[in-house]
C-alpha positions, -999 to +999 in steps of 0.1 A: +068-040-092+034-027-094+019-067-096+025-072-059+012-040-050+025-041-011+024-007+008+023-024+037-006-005+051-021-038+065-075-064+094-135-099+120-134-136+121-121-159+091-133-197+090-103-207+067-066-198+062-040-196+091-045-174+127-010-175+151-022-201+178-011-180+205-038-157+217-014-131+230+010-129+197-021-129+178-035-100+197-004-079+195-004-086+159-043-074+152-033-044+177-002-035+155-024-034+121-046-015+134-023+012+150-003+010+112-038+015+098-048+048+118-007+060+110-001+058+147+035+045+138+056+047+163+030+025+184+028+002+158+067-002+161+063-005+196+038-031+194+055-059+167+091-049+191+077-066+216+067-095+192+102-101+184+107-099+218+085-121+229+085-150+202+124-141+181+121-176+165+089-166+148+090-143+113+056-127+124+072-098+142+099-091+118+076-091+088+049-067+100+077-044+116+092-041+078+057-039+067+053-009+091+081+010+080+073+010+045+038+022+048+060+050+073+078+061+041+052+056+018+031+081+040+053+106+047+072+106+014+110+108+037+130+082+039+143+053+061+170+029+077+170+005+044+194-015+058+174-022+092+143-028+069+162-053+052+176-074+083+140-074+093+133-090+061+162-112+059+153-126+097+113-134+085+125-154+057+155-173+074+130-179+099+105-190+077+128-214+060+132-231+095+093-230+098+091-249+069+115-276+079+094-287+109+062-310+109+030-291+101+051-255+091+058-262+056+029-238+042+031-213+067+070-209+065+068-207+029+045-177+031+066-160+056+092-165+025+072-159-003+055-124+020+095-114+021+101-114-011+069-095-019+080-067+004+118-062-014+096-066-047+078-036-037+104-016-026+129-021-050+107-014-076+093+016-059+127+028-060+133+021-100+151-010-096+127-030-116+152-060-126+154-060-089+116-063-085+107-084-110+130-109-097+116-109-064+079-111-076+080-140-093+100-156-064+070-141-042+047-158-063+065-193-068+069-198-032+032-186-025+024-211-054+041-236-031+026-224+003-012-233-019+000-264-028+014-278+009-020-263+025-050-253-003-069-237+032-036-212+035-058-180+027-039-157+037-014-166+009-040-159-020-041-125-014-006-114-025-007-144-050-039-127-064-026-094-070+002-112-085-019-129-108-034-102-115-009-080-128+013-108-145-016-112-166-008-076-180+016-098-199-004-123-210+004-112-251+037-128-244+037-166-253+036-191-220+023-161-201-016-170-191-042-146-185-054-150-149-072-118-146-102-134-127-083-160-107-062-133-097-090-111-086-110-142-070-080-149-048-080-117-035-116-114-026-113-145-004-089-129+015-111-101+026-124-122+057-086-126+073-079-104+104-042-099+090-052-095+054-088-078+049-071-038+047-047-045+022-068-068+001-093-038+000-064-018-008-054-041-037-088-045-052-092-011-051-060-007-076-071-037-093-106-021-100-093+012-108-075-007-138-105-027-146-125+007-149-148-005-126-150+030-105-183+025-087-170-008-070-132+009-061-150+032-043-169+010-027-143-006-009-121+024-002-157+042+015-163+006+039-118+014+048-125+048+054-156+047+073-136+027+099-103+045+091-109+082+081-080+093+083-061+067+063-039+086+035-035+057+018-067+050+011-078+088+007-052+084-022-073+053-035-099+077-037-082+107-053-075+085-082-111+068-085-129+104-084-103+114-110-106+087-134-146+082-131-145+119-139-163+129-106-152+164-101-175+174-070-161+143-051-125+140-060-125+182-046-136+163-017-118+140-011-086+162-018-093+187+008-097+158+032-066+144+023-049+177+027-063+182+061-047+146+070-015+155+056-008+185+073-021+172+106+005+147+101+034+145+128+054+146+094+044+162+065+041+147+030+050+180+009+042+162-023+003+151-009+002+188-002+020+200-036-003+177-051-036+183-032-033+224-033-026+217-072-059+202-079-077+225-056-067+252-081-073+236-111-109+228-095-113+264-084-100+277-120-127+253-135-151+269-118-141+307-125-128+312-089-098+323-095-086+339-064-087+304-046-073+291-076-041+317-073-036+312-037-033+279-038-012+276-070+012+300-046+012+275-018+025+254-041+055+276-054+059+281-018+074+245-013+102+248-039+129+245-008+116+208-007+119+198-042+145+168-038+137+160-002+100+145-005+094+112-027+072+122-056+084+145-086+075+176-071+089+195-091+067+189-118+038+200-095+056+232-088+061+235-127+021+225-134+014+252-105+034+283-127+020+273-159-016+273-142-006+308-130+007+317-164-027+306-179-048+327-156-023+361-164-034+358-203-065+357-198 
């Protein structure tokens, strides 16, 4: 369900809201963000292992390991162990529900629930099961309600709950539905100090600015993530889709042929990113009466047919949208 907006891409000081009290779990934790955020993966794994390892009573490890394989699959468009992803979930939330039984853990066991729930939200609706995710986003955001209400100071809980906020509010013509638009955005924003939460609140106020039309501030926080992240694909996709909307041709050329480098640099590679980046390139180049560039690239993409049905992403519609564009430039 697009109102939680998770892709678990997930970081210098915050004067409110929760940190882990142990130096050494809360270092591997920062350390294992910021690995996930420059895609070194399979470090990040190792990293939040050694968590569970360390500290198997507490649901931070488990979470954040989830969290990594989602923004895995999200990245490289393949797929992975669901099951696994879902024990890792299952063990956060079971352990959070302990948490919550013991003096002084009731808020931050009840984000470790509510931060589950957000996560199968996410995926399930990812994958079309929107029943599915719905369900779990409004149990995200009752037990986040609940985690606000045992501990105001819990910030790190306002930054799912914002997004959630947000997007519920797209409902707000229903009756007993309230618009929380700016709440929603407000709760994000505070977030933006946390060392766990400040890359995927930018990542979530960039989608929440995109839909407000508010293009020049969207870009302002995907340049800040990028400027300490360059490489990040996820937020290199922000960007695609800011330069697109706001109609900023020059740019969002750019910004496509830098996400295409990062793609196929990739240890795996996302053939839809490519199928899609190649696609604009050629429009781009068509626009401009350069139609040689705009041919060669519009046969790169025919070229990954062979993966239509193995990448996440309709490719073939990309493929399709490459032949017409070819078809185009033989009539005329």
């Amino acid at each position: 369900m697009r109102s939680l907006v998770i892709a678990a891409v997930l970081f210098v000081s915050t004067a409110s809201g929760q940190l882990l009290p142990d130096q050494r779990q809360h270092g591997l934790l920062v350390t294992g963000i910021r690995l996930t955020l420059e895609q070194r993966y399979d470090s990040a794994e190792t990293v939040f292992r050694s968590m569970i390892r360390e500290w198997p009573a507490h649901p931070s490890g488990y979470l954040y390991l989830a969290g990594m394989m989602q923004a895995r699959t999200t990245d490289y468009g393949d797929t992975f162990n669901e099951r696994r992803y879902d024990s890792l979930l299952s063990a956060a939330a079971e352990l959070g529900e302990r948490m919550a039984e013991q003096e002084g853990g009731e808020a931050a066991g009840l984000y470790y629930q509510g931060a589950s729930d957000a996560f199968r939200s996410f995926t399930a609706s990812e994958g079309g099961n929107l029943p599915t995710g719905f369900y779990y986003g409004v149990s995200a955001g009752g037990l986040l309600e609940r985690c606000l209400e045992a501990d105001p100071s819990y910030t790190q809980a306002r930054n799912i709950l914002g997004a959630y906020y947000y997007w519920r509010s797209k409902l707000a013509w229903i009756p007993f539905v309230t618009d929380r638009t700016e709440e929603g955005i407000s709760f994000i924003k505070q977030t933006l100090s946390h060392p766990y939460e400040r890359h995927l609140a930018s990542h979530n106020l960039m989608l929440v600015l995109i839909d407000e039309e508010r293009y020049a501030d969207a870009e302002s926080y995907g340049l800040a993530m990028l400027a300490q992240y360059p490489d990040n694909r996820s937020f290199l996709w922000n960007m695609v889709t800011v330069y697109e909307r706001w109609g900023r041709r020059r740019e969002l050329d750019a910004v496509v042929r830098r996400l295409l480098d990062s793609a196929l640099r990739a240890p795996v590679v996302n053939r839809y990113t490519e199928a899609m980046c190649r696609l604009k390139m050629a429009q781009y180049a068509f626009s401009l009466g350069d139609r040689g560039t705009a041919r060669r690239e519009c046969r790169a993409v025919l070229d990954l047919r062979p993966y239509i049905g193995r990448t996440r992403g309709d490719l073939r519609a990309k493929v399709s949208a490459a032949e017409r564009l070819l078809s185009d430039m033989d009539e005329r």
